[in-house]
C-alpha positions as MATLAB code, in Angstrom:
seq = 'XXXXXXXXXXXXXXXXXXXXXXXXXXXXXXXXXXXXXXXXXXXXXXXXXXXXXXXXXXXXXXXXXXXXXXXXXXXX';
ca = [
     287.350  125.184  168.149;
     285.198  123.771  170.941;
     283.378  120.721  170.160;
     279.964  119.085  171.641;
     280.315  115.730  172.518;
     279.295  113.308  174.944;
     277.458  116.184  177.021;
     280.673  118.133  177.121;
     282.060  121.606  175.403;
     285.939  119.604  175.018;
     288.750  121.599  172.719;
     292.721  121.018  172.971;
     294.591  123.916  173.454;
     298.636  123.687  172.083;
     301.660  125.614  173.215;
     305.246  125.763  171.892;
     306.529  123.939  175.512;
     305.194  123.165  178.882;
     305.679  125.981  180.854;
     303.421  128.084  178.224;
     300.490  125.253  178.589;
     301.059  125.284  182.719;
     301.009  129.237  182.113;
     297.385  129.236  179.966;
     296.441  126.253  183.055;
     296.882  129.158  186.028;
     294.697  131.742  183.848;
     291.834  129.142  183.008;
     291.946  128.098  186.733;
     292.005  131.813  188.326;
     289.365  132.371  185.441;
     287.477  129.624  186.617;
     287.611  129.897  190.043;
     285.815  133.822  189.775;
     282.990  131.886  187.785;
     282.526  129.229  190.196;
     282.643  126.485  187.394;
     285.569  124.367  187.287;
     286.825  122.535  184.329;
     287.372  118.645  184.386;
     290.670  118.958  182.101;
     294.201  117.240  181.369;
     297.792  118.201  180.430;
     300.841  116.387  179.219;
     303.399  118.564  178.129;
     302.710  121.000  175.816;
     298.918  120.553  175.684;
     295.720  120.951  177.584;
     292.570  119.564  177.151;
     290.034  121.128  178.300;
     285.856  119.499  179.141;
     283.037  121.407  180.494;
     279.844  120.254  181.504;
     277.333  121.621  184.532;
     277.383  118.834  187.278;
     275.087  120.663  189.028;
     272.278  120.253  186.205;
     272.613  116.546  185.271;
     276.098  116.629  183.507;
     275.242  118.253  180.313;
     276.234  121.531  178.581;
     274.618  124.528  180.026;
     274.913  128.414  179.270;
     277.694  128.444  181.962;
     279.688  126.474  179.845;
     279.451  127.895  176.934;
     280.447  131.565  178.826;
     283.492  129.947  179.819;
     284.613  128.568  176.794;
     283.887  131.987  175.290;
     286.060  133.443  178.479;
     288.878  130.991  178.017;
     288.938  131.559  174.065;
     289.943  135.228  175.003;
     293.126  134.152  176.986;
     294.887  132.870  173.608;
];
C-alpha cells in the first residue's frame, strides 16, 4: 500500500530473489519512461522501494504521481 509522507507517494515492493525485484525495476522504468515521470527509488536484493513526488511543481505529490502508483500497482 502506498503511503504519503514527507511530500512523497513511497511503498516497498518484495520479491522471492533479486532477479524478480531487478525484473519489476525494468517494467516500472520502461513504465516510467512513457509517462515522463521518473521515480527517485532504491533496491537491495530482493526489494524495491519506490518514492514519487513532482519536482517540477515544488516537490510534492501531484495527480501524476498518484497515476503512476496506480500504473505500477498493476505490474504485480
Amino acid at each position: 500500500m502506498w503511503k504519503e509522507e514527507n511530500n512523497m507517494l513511497v511503498r516497498t515492493f518484495k520479491f522471492d530473489n533479486f532477479v524478480q525485484a531487478f525484473g519489476f525495476m525494468t517494467q516500472v522504468a520502461m513504465l516510467a519512461e512513457k509517462m515522463d515521470h521518473h521515480p527517485n527509488w532504491e533496491n537491495t536484493f530482493n526489494q524495491v522501494t519506490i518514492r514519487l513526488t513532482s519536482h517540477d511543481a515544488g516537490d510534492v505529490v501531484t495527480e501524476k504521481d498518484r497515476k503512476l502508483a496506480s500504473e505500477i500497482d498493476k505490474l504485480m
